[in-house]
C-alpha positions in Angstrom: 98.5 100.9 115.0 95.1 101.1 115.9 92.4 98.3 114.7 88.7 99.5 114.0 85.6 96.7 114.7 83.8 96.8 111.2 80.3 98.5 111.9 77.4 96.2 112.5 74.6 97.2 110.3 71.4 99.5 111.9 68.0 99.6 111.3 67.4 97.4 108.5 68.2 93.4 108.0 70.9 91.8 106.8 69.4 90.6 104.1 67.3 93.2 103.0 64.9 91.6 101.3 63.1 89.8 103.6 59.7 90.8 105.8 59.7 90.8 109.0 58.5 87.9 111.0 54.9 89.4 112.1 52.9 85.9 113.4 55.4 83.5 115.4 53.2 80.7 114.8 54.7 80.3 110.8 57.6 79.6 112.4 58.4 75.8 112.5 61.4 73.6 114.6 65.0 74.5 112.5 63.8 77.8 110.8 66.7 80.3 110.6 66.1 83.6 111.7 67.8 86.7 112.1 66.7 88.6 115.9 67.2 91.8 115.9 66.6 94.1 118.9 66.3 97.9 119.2 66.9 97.9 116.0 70.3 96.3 116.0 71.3 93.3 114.5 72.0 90.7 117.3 72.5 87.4 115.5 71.2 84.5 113.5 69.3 81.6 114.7 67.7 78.6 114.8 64.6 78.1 116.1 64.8 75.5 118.7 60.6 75.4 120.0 57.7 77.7 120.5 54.7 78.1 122.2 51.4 77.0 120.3 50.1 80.5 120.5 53.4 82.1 119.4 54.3 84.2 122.7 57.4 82.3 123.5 60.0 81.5 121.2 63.6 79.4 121.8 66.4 79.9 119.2 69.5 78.6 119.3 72.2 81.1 118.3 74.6 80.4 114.8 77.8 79.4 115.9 77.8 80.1 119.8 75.3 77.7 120.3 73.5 79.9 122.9 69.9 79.2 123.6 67.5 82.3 123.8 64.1 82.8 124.8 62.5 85.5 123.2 58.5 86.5 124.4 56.4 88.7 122.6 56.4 91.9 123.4 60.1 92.4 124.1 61.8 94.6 121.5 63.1 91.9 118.9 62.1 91.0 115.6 62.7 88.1 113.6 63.5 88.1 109.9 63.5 84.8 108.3 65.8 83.7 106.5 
């Protein structure tokens, strides 16, 4: 018997009705966050610091507990949650 991985979701959010994250600044210390990348959903987050001008960002994955830094400019983008 083979098992199948359920299919992650592409190209849009999981929850679909939120914007995407355009200015990094809004984003405060403990904001949840889905990053996507290539338009792929990666994982959910919380943001952990960020730069005053918003080109660095640290979130700390959901459940792994993985730390992240993002920089503007690399192919992500944050929904908020």
């Amino acid at each position: 018997m083979s098992q199948q991985a359920p299919e992650k979701p592409r190209g849009r959010c999981v929850f679909p009705e939120r914007e995407p994250v355009r200015v990094w600044t809004t984003l405060q210390h403990g904001d949840y966050v889905e990053v996507w990348s290539t338009d792929s959903f990666r994982y959910l987050a919380y943001v952990d610091d960020l730069a005053d001008d918003g080109t660095l960002i640290w979130v700390v994955e959901d459940g792994m507990g993985s730390r992240h830094l993002l920089v503007r400019g690399d192919p992500v983008t944050l929904y908020s949650i």
